[in-house]
PDB file with one MODEL, atoms N, CA, C and O in Angstrom:
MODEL        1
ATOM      1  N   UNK A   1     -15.451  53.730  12.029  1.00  0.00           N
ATOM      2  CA  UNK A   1     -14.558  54.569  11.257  1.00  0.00           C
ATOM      3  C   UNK A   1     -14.334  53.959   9.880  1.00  0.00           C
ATOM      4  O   UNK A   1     -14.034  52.771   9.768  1.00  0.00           O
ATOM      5  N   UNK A   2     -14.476  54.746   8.858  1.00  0.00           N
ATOM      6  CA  UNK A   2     -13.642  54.161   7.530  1.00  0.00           C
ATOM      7  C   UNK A   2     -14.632  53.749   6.966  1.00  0.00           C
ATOM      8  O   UNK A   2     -14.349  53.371   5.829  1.00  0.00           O
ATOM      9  N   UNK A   3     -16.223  53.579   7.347  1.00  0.00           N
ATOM     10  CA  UNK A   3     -17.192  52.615   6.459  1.00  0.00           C
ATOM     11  C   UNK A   3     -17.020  51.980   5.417  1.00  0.00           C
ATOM     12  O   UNK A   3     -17.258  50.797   5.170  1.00  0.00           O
ATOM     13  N   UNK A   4     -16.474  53.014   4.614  1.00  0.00           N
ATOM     14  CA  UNK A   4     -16.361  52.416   3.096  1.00  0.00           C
ATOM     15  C   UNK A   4     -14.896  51.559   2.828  1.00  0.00           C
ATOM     16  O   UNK A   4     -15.062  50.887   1.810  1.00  0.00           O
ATOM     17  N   UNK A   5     -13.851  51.401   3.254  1.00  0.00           N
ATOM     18  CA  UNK A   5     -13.107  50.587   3.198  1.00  0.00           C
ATOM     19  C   UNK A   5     -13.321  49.486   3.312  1.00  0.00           C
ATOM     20  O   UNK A   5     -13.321  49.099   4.481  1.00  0.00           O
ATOM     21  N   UNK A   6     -13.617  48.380   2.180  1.00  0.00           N
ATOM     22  CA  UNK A   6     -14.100  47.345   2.081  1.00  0.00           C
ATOM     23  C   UNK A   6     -12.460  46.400   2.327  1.00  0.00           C
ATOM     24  O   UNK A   6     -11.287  46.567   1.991  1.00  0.00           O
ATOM     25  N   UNK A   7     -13.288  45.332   3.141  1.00  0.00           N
ATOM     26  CA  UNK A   7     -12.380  43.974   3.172  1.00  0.00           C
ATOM     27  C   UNK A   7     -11.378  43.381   2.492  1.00  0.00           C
ATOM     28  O   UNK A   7     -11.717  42.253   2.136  1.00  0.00           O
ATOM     29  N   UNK A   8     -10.131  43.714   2.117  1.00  0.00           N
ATOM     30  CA  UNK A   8      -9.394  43.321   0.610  1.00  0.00           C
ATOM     31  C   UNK A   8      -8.566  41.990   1.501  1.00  0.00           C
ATOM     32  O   UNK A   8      -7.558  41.592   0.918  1.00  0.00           O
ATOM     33  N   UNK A   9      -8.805  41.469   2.480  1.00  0.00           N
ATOM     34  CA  UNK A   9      -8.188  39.656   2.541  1.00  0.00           C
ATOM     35  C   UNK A   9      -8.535  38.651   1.922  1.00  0.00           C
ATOM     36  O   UNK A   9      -9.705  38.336   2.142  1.00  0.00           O
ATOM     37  N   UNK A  10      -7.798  37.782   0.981  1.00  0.00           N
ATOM     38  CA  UNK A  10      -7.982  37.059   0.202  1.00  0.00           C
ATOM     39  C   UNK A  10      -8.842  35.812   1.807  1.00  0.00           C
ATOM     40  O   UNK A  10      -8.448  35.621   2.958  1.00  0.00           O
ATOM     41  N   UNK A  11      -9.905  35.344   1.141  1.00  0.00           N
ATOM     42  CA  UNK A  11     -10.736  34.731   0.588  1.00  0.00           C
ATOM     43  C   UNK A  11     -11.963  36.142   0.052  1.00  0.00           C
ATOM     44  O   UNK A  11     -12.528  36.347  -1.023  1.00  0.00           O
ATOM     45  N   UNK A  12     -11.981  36.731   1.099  1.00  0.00           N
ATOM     46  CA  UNK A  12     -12.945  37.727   0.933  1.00  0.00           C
ATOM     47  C   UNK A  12     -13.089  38.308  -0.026  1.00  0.00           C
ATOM     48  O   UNK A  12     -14.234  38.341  -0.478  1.00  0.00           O
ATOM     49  N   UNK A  13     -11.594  39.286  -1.028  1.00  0.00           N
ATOM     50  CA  UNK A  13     -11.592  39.566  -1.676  1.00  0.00           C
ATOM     51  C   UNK A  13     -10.364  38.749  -2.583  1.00  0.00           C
ATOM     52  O   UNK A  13      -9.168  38.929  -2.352  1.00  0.00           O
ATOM     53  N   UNK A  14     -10.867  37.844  -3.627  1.00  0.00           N
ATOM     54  CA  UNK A  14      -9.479  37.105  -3.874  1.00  0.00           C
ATOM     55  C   UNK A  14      -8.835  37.762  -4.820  1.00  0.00           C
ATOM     56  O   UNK A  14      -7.646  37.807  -4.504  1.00  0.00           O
ATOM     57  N   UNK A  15      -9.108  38.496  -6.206  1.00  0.00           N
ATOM     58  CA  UNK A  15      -8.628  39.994  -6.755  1.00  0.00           C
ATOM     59  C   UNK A  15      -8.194  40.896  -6.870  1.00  0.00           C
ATOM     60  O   UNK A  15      -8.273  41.543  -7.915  1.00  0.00           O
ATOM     61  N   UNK A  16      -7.368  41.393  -5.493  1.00  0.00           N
ATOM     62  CA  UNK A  16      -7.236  42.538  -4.929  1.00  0.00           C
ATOM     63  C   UNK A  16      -6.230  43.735  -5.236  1.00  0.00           C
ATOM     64  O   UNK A  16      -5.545  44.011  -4.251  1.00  0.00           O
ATOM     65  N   UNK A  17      -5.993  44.456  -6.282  1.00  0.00           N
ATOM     66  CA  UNK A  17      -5.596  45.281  -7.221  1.00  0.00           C
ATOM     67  C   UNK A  17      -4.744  46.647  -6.246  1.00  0.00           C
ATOM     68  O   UNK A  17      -5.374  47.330  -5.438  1.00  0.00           O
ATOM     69  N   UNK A  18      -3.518  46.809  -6.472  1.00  0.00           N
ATOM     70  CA  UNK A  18      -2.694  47.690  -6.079  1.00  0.00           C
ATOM     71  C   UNK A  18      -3.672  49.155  -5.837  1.00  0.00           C
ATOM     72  O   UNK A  18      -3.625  49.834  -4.811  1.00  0.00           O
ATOM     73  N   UNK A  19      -4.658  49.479  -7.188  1.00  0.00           N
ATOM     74  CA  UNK A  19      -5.130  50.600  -7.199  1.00  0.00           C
ATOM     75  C   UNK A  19      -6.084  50.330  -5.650  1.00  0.00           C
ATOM     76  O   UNK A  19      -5.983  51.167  -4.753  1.00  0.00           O
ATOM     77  N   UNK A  20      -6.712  49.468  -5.527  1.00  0.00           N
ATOM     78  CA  UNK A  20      -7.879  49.237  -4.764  1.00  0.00           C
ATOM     79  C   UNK A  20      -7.003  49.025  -3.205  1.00  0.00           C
ATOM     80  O   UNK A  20      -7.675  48.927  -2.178  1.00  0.00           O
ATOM     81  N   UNK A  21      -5.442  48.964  -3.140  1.00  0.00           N
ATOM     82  CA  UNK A  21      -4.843  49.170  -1.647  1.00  0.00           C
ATOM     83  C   UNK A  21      -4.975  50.411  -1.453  1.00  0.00           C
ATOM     84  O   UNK A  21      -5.631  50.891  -0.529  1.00  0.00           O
ATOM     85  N   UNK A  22      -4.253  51.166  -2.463  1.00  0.00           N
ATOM     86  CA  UNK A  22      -4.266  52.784  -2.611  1.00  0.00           C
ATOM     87  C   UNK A  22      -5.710  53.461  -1.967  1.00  0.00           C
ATOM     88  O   UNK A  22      -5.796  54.266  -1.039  1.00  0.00           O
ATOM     89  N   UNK A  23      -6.595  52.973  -2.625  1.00  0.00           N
ATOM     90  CA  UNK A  23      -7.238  53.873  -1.961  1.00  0.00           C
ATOM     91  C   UNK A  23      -8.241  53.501  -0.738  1.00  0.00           C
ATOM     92  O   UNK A  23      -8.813  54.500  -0.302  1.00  0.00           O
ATOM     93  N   UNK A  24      -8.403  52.919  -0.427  1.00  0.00           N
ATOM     94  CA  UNK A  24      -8.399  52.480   0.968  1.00  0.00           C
ATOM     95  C   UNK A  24      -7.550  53.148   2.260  1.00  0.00           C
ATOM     96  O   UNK A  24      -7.901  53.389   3.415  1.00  0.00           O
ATOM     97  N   UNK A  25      -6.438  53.315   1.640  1.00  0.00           N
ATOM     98  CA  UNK A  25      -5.403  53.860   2.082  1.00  0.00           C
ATOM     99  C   UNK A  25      -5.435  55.306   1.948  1.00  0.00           C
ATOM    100  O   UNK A  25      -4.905  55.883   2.898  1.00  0.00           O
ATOM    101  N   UNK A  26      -5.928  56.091   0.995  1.00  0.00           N
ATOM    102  CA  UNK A  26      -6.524  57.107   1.102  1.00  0.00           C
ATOM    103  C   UNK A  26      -7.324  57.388   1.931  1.00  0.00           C
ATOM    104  O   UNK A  26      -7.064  58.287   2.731  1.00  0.00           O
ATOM    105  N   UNK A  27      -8.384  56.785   1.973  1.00  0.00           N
ATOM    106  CA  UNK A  27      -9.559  56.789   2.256  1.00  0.00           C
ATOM    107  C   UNK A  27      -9.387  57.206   4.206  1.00  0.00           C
ATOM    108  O   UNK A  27     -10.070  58.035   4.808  1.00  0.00           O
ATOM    109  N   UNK A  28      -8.434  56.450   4.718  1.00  0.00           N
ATOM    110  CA  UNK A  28      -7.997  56.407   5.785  1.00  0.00           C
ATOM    111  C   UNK A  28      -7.418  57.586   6.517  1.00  0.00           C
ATOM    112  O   UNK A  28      -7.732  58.001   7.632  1.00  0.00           O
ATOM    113  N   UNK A  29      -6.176  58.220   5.372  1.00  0.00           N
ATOM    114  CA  UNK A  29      -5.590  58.861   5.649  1.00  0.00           C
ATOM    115  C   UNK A  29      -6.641  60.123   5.592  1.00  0.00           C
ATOM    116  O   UNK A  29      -6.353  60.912   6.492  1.00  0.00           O
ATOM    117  N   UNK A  30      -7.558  60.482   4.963  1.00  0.00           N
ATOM    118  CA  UNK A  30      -8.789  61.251   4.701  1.00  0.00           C
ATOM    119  C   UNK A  30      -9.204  61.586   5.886  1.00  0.00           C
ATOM    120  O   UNK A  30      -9.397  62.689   6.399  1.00  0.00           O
ATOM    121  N   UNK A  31      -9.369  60.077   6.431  1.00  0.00           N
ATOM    122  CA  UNK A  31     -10.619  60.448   8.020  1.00  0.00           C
ATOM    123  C   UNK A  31     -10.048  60.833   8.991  1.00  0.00           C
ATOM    124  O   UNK A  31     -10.592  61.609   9.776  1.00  0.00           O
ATOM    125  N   UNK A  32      -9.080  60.474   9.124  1.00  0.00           N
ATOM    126  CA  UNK A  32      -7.590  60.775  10.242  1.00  0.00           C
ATOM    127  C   UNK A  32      -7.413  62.145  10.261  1.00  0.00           C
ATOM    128  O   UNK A  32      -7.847  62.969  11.066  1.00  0.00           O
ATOM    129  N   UNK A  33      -6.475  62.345   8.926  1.00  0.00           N
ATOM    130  CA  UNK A  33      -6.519  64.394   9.243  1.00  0.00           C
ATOM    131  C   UNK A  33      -7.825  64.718   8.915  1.00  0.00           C
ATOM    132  O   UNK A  33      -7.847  65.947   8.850  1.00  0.00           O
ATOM    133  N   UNK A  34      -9.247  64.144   8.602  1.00  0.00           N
ATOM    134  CA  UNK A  34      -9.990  65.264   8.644  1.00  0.00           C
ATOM    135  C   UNK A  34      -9.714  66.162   7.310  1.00  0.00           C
ATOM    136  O   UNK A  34     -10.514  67.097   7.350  1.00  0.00           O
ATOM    137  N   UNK A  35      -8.973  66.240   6.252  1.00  0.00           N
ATOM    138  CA  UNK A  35      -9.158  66.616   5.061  1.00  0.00           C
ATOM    139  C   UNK A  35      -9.590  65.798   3.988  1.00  0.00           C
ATOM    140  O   UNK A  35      -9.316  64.603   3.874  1.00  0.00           O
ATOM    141  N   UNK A  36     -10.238  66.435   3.245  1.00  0.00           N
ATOM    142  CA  UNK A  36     -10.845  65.460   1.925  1.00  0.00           C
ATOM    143  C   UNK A  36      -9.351  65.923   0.736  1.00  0.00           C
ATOM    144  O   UNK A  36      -8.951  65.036  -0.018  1.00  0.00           O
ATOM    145  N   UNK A  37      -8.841  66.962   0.710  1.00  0.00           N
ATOM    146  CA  UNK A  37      -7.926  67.481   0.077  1.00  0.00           C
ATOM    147  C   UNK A  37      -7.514  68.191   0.710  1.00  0.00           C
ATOM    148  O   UNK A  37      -8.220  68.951   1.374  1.00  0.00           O
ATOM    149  N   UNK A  38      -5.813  68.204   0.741  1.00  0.00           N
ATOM    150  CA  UNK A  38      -5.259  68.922   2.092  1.00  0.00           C
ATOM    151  C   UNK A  38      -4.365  70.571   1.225  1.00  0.00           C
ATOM    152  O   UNK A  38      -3.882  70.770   0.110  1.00  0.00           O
ATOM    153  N   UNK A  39      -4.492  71.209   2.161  1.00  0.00           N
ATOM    154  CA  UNK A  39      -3.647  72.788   1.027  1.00  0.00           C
ATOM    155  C   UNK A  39      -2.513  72.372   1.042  1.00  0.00           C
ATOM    156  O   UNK A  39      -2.129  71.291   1.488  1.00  0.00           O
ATOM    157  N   UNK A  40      -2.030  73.026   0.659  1.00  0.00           N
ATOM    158  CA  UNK A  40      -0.592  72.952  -0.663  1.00  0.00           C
ATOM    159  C   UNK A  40       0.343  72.752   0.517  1.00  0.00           C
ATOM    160  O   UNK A  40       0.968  71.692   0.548  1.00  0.00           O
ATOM    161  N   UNK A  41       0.489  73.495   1.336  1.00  0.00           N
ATOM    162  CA  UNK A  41       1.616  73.264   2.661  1.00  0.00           C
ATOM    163  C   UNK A  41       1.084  72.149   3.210  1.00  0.00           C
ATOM    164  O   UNK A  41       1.775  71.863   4.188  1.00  0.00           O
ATOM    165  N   UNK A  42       0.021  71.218   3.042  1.00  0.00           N
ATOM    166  CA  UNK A  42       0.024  69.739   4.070  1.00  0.00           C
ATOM    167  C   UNK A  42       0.573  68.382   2.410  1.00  0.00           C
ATOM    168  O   UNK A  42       0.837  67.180   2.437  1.00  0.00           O
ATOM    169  N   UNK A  43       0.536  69.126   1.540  1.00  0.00           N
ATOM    170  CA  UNK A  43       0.104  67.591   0.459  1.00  0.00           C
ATOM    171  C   UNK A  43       1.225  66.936   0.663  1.00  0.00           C
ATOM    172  O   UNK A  43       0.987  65.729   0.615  1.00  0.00           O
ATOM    173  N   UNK A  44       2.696  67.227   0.935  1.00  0.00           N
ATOM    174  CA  UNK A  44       3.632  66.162   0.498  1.00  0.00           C
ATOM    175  C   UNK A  44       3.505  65.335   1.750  1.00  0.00           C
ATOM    176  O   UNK A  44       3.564  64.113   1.612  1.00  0.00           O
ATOM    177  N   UNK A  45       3.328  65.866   3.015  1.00  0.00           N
ATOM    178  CA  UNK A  45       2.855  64.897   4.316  1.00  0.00           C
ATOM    179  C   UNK A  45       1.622  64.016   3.822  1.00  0.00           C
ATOM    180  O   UNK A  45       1.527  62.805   3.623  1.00  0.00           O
ATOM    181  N   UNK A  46       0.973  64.765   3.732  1.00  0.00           N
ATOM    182  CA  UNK A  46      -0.397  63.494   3.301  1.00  0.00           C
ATOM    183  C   UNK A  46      -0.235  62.238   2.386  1.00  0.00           C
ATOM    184  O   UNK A  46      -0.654  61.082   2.460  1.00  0.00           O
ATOM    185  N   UNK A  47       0.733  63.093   1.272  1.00  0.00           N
ATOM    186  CA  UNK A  47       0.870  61.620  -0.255  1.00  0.00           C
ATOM    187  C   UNK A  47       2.073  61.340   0.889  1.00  0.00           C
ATOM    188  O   UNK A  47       2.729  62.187   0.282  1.00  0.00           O
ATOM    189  N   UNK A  48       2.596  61.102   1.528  1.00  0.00           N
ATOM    190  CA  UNK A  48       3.873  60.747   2.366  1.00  0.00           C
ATOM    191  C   UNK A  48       2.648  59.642   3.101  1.00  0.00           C
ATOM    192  O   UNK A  48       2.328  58.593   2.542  1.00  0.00           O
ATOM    193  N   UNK A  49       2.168  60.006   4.178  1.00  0.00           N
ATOM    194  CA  UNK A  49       0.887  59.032   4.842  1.00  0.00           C
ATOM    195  C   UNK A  49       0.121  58.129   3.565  1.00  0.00           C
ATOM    196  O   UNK A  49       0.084  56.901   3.640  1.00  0.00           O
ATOM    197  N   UNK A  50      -0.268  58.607   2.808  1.00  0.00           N
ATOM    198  CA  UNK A  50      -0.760  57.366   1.759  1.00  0.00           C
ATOM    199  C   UNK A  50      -0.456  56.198   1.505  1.00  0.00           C
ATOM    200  O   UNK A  50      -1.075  55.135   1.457  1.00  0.00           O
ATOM    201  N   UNK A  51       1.260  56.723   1.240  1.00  0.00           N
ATOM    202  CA  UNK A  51       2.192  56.016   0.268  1.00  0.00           C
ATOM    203  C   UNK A  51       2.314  54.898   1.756  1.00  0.00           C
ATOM    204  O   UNK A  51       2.020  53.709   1.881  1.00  0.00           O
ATOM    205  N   UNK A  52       2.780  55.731   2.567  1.00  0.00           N
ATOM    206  CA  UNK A  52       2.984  54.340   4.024  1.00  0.00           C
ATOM    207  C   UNK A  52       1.954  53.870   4.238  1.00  0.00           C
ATOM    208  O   UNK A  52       1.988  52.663   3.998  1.00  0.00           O
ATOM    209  N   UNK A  53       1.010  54.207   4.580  1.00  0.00           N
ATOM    210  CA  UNK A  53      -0.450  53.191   4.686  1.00  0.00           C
ATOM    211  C   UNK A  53      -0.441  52.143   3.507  1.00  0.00           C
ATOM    212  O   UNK A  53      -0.869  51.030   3.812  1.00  0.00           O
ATOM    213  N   UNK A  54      -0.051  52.313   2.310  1.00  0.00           N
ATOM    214  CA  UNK A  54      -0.427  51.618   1.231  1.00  0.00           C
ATOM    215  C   UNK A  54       0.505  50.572   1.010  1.00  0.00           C
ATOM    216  O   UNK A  54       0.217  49.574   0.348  1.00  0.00           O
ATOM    217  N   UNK A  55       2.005  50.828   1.727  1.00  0.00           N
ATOM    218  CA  UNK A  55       2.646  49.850   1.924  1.00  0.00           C
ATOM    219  C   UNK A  55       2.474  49.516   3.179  1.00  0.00           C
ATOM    220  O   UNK A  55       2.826  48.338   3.113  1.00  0.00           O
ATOM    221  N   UNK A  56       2.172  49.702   4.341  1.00  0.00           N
ATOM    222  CA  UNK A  56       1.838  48.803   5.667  1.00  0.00           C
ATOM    223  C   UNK A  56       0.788  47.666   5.103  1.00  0.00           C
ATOM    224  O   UNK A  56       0.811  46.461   5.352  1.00  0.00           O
ATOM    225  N   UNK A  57      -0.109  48.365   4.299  1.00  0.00           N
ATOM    226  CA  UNK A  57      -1.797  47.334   3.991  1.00  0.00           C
ATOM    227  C   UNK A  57      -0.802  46.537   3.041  1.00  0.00           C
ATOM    228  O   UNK A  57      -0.437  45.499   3.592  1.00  0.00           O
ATOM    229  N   UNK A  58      -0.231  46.725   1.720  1.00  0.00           N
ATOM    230  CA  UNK A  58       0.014  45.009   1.146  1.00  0.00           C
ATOM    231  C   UNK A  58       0.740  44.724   2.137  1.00  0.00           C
ATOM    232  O   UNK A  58       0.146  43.838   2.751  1.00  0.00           O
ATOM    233  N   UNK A  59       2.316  45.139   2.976  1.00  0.00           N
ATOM    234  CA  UNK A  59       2.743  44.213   4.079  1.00  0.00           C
ATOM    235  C   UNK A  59       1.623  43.256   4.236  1.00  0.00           C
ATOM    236  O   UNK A  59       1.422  42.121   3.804  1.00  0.00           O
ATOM    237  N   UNK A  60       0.830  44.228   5.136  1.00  0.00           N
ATOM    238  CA  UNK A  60      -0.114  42.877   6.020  1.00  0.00           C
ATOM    239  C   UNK A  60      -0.463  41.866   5.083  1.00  0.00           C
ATOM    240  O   UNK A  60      -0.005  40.730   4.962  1.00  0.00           O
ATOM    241  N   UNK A  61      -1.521  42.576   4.311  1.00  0.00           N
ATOM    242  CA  UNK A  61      -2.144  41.287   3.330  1.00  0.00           C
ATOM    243  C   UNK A  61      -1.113  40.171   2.833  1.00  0.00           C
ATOM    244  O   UNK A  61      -1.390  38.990   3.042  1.00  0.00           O
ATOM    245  N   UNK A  62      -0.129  40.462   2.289  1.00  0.00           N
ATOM    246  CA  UNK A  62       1.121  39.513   2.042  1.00  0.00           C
ATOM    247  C   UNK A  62       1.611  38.021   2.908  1.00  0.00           C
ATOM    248  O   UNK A  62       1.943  36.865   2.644  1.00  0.00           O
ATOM    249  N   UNK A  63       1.408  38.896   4.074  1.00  0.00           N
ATOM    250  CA  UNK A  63       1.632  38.032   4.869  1.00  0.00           C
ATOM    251  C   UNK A  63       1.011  37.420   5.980  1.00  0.00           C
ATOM    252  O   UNK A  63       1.547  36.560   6.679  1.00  0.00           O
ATOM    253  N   UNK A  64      -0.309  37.946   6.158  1.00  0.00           N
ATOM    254  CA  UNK A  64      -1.296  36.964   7.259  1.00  0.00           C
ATOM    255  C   UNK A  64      -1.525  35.818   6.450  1.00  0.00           C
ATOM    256  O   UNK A  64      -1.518  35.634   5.232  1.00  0.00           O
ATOM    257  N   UNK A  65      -1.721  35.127   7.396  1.00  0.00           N
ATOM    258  CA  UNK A  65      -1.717  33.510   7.548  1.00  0.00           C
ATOM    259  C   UNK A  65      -3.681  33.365   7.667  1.00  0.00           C
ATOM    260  O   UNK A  65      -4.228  33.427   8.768  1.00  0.00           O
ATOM    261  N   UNK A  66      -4.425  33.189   6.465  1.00  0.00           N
ATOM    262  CA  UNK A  66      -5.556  32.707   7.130  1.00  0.00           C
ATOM    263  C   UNK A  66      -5.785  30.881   7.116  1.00  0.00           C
ATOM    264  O   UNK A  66      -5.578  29.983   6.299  1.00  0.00           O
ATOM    265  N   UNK A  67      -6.127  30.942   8.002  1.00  0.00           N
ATOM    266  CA  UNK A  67      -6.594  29.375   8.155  1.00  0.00           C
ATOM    267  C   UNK A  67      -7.630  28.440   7.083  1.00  0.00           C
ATOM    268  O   UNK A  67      -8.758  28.715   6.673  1.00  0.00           O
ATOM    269  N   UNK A  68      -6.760  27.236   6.818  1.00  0.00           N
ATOM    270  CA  UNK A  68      -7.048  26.622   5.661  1.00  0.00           C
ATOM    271  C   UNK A  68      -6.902  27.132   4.148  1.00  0.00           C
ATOM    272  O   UNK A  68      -7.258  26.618   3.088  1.00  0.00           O
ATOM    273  N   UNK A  69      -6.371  28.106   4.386  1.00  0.00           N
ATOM    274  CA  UNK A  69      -5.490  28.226   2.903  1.00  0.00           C
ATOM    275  C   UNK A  69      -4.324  28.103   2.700  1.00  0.00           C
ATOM    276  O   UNK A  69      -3.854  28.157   1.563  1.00  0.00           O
ATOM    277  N   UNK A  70      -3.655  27.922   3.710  1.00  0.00           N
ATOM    278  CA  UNK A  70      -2.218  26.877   3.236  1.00  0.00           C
ATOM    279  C   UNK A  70      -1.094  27.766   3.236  1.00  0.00           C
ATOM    280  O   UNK A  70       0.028  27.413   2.874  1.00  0.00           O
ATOM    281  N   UNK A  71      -1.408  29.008   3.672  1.00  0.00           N
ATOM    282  CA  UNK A  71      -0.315  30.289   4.225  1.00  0.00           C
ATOM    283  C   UNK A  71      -0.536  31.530   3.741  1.00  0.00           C
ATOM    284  O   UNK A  71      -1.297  31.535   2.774  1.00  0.00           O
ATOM    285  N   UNK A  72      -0.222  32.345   4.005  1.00  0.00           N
ATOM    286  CA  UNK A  72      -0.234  33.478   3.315  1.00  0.00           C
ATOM    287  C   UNK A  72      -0.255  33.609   1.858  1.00  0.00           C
ATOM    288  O   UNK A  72       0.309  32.825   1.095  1.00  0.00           O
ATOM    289  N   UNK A  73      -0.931  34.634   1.510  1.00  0.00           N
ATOM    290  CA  UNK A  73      -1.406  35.095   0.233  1.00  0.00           C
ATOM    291  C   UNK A  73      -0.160  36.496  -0.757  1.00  0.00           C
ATOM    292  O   UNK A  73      -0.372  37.681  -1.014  1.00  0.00           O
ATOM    293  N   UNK A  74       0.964  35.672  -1.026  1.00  0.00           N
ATOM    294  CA  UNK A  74       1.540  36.438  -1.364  1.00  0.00           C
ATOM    295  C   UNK A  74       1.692  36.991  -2.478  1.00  0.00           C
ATOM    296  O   UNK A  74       1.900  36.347  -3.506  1.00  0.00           O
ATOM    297  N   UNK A  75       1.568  38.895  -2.406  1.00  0.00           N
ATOM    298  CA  UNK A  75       1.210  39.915  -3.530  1.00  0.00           C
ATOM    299  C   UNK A  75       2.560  40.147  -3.754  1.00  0.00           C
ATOM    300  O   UNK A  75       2.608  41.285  -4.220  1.00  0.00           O
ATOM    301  N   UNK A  76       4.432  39.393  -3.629  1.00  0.00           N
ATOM    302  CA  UNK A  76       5.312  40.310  -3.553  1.00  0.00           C
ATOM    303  C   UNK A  76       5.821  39.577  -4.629  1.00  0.00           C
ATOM    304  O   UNK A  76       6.861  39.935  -5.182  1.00  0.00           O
TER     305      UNK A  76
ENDMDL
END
């Protein structure tokens, strides 16, 4: 699922740009409902699902712990 959602955990990606959570986070919410663009009666649910995916993904990234880097990688 998701192919194209590339890896954004710092070592992997050490760069990792608000725009480039976003859409990932799109990208997600895309495959899930099954719309590429949703009609006018689904959009504020969908940018509603974005917006939370896009803050669950920095959550995470923020705060996993990878090993040998000395703690979490914090974006806050």
């Amino acid at each position: 699922m998701c192919r194209s959602i590339k890896t954004l955990r710092a070592p992997v990606t050490p760069d990792v740009r608000d725009e480039d959570i976003r859409a990932a986070a799109l990208q997600y919410v895309r495959k899930v409902s099954g719309f590429r663009a949703p009609a006018a009666h689904n959009q504020a649910v969908f940018d509603q699902a974005v917006a939370d995916v896009t803050a669950a993904t920095q959550h995470l990234l923020a705060h996993l712990e990878v090993r040998g880097s000395g703690g979490g990688a914090s974006r806050e």
